[in-house]
C-alpha positions in Angstrom: 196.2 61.7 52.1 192.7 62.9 51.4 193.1 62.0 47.7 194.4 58.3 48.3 191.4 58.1 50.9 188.9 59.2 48.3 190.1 56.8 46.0 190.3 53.8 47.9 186.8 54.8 49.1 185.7 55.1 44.7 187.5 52.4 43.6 185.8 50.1 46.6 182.3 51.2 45.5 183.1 51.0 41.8 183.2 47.3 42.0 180.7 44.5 43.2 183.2 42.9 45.3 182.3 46.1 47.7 178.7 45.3 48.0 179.0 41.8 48.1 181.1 41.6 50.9 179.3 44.2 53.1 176.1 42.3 51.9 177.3 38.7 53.2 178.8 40.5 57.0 175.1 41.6 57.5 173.5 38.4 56.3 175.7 36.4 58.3 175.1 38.3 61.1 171.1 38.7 61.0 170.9 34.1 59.8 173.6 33.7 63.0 171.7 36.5 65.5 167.8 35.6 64.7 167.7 33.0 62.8 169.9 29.7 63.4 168.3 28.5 66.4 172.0 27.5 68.1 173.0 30.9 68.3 169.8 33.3 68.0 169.0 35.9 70.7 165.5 34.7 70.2 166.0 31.1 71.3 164.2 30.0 74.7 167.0 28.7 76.5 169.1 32.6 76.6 165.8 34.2 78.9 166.6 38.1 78.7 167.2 40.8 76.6 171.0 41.0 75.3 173.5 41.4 72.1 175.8 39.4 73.8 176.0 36.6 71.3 176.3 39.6 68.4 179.6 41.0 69.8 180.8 37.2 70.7 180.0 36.4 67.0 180.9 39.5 65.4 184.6 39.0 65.8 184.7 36.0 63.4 182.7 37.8 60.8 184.6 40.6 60.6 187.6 38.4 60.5 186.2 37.4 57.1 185.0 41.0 56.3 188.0 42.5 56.8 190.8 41.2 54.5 187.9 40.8 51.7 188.3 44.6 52.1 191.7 45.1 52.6 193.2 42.2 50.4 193.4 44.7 47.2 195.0 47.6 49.3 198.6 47.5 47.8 198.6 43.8 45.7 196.6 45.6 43.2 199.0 48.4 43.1 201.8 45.8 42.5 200.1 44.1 40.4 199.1 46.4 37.6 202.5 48.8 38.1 200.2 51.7 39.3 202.6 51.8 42.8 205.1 53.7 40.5 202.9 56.1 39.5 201.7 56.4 43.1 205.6 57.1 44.2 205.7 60.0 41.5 202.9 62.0 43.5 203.8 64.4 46.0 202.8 62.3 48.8 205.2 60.7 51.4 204.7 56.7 52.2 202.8 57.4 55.1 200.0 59.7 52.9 199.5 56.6 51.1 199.8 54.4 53.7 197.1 56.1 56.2 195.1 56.7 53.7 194.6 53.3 52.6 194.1 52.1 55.8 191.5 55.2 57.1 189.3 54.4 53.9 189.4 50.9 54.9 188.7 51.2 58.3 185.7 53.9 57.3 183.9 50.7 55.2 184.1 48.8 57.9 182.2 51.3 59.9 179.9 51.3 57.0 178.7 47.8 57.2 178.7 47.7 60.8 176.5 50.5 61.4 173.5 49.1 60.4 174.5 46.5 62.7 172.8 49.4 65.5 169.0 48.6 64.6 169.8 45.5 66.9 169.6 47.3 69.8 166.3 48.5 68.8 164.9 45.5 67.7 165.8 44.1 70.7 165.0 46.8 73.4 161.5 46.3 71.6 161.2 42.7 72.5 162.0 42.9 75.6 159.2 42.6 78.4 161.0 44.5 80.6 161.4 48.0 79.4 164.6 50.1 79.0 166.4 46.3 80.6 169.2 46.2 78.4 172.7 46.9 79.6 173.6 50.5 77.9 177.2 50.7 79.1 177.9 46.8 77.8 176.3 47.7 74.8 178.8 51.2 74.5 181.5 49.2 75.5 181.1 46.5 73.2 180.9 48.7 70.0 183.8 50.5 71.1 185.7 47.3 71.5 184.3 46.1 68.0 185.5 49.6 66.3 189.2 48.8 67.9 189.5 45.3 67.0 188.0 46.2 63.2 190.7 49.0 63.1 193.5 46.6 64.5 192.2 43.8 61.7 192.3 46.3 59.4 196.0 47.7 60.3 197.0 43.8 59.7 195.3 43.5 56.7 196.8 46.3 54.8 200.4 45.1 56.0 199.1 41.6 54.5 198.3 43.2 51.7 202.2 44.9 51.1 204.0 41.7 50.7 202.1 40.4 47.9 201.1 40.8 44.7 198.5 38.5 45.0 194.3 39.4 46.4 193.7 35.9 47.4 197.5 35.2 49.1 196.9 38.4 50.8 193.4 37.5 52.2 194.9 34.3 53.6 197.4 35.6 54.9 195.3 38.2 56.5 193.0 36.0 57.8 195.2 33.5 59.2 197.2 36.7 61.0 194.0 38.2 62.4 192.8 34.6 63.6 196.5 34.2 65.2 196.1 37.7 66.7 192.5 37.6 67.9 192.6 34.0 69.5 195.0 31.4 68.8 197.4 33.5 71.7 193.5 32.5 73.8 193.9 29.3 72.7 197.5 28.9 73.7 196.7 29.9 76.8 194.4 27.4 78.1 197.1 24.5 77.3 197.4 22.7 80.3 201.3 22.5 80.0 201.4 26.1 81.3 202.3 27.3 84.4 203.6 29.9 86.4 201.0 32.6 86.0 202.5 32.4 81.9 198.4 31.3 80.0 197.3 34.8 82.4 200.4 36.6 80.0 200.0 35.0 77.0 196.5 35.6 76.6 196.9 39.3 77.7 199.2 39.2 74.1 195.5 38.4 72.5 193.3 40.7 71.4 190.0 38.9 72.4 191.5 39.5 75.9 191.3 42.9 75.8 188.0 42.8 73.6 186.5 41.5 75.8 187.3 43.4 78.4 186.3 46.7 76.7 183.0 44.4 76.0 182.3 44.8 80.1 181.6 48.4 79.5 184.6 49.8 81.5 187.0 51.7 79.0 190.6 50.5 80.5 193.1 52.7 79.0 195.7 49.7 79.1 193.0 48.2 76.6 193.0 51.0 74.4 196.8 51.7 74.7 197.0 47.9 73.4 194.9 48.2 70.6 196.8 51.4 69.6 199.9 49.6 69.7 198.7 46.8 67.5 197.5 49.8 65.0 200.9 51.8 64.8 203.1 48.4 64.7 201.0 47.1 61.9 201.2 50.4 60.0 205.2 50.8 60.6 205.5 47.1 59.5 203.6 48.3 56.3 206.2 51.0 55.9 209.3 48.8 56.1 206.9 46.3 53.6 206.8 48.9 50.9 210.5 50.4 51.3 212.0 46.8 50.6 209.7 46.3 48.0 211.3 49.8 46.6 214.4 49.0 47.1 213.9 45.8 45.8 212.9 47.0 42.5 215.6 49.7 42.4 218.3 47.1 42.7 
């Protein structure tokens, strides 16, 4: 496992693609967070020191991060034939699996991290000192860290039933955007009653986001995300023993 997560982690940084796409998550972030004056923490209207537009924001970037990172996971395996050579190591599916998905999940930590001089930056403006909500802010990183592992879970299964980068980053995208809010969405049809929009949001991840956001660490929260995690990487496992057995036929 160590060797497939030291690869991934080369074979990321060996290519622009890499850079680029950490480079445009923090650009986007610091134009959407201090800059555009419809969503910047420094606009007159918000009145007190917060990230809370960050983590409501971040979400959507990391929606675009994410399967820019995972998108080459296993396609590019299929698609140059190096999957065989992979199969020939003494490592089981899982090694390969995991380690695909822990190197992509440690980038991702990568470009959020500098993400953390916000709170600085912030804390610094503020009139008021030490006014900003510490718990919230733990909370909300926590709950950013599960919902980029849970993306990333999904992309890497995305990334198992094609041979294709740019079908698996749709597919990935459209997944994690289905996952994240369109159950929200759903749920706020007017159609729905019966206590069902409280359930079907609850399948949603920005549900339970957002509730990790409020600083209170809900183990039926964490349990979900978890969930999403394991499913996502046994679905991966089925993915690549079909494609096997698909090519062994």
């Amino acid at each position: 496992m160590r060797s497939i997560f030291t690869k991934e982690i080369n074979s990321f940084f060996s290519s622009i693609v890499g850079y680029v796409a950490i480079m445009v998550f923090l650009i986007a972030c610091g134009l959407f967070i201090w800059i555009m004056p419809d969503s910047s923490i420094l606009s007159d209207d918000y009145g007190y020191a917060s990230l809370e537009r960050y983590f409501d924001m971040a979400p959507w970037f990391l929606m675009l991060l994410i399967p820019a990172v995972t998108m080459r996971s296993f396609a590019d395996e299929f698609r140059g034939g190096t999957i065989e050579w992979l199969s020939t190591k003494p490592l089981s599916e899982m090694d390969i699996i995991v380690g695909k998905y822990l190197a992509s999940v440690a980038l991702i930590i990568f470009a959020i991290l500098p993400t953390l001089i916000y709170i600085y930056t912030v804390s610094s403006l503020s009139a008021i000192p030490d006014s900003l909500d510490s718990g919230g802010i733990v909370g909300s990183y926590i709950g950013l860290l599960f919902l980029a592992a849970s993306f990333a879970a999904i992309g890497v299964f995305c990334s198992s039933v094609t041979n294709n980068q740019v079908v698996s980053f749709l597919i990935s995208l459209f997944a994690c955007y289905l996952l994240y809010s369109g159950f929200e969405s759903l749920s706020k049809l007017s159609s729905l009653v019966g206590g069902v929009d409280y359930y079907l949001s609850m399948i949603g991840m920005s549900f339970h986001y957002n509730s990790i956001s409020r600083g209170v660490i809900d183990t039926r929260d964490v349990i979900y995300f978890l969930s999403v995690i394991a499913l996502f990487i046994s679905l991966t496992r089925l993915s690549l023993n079909r494609r096997t057995w698909d090519t062994a036929q």
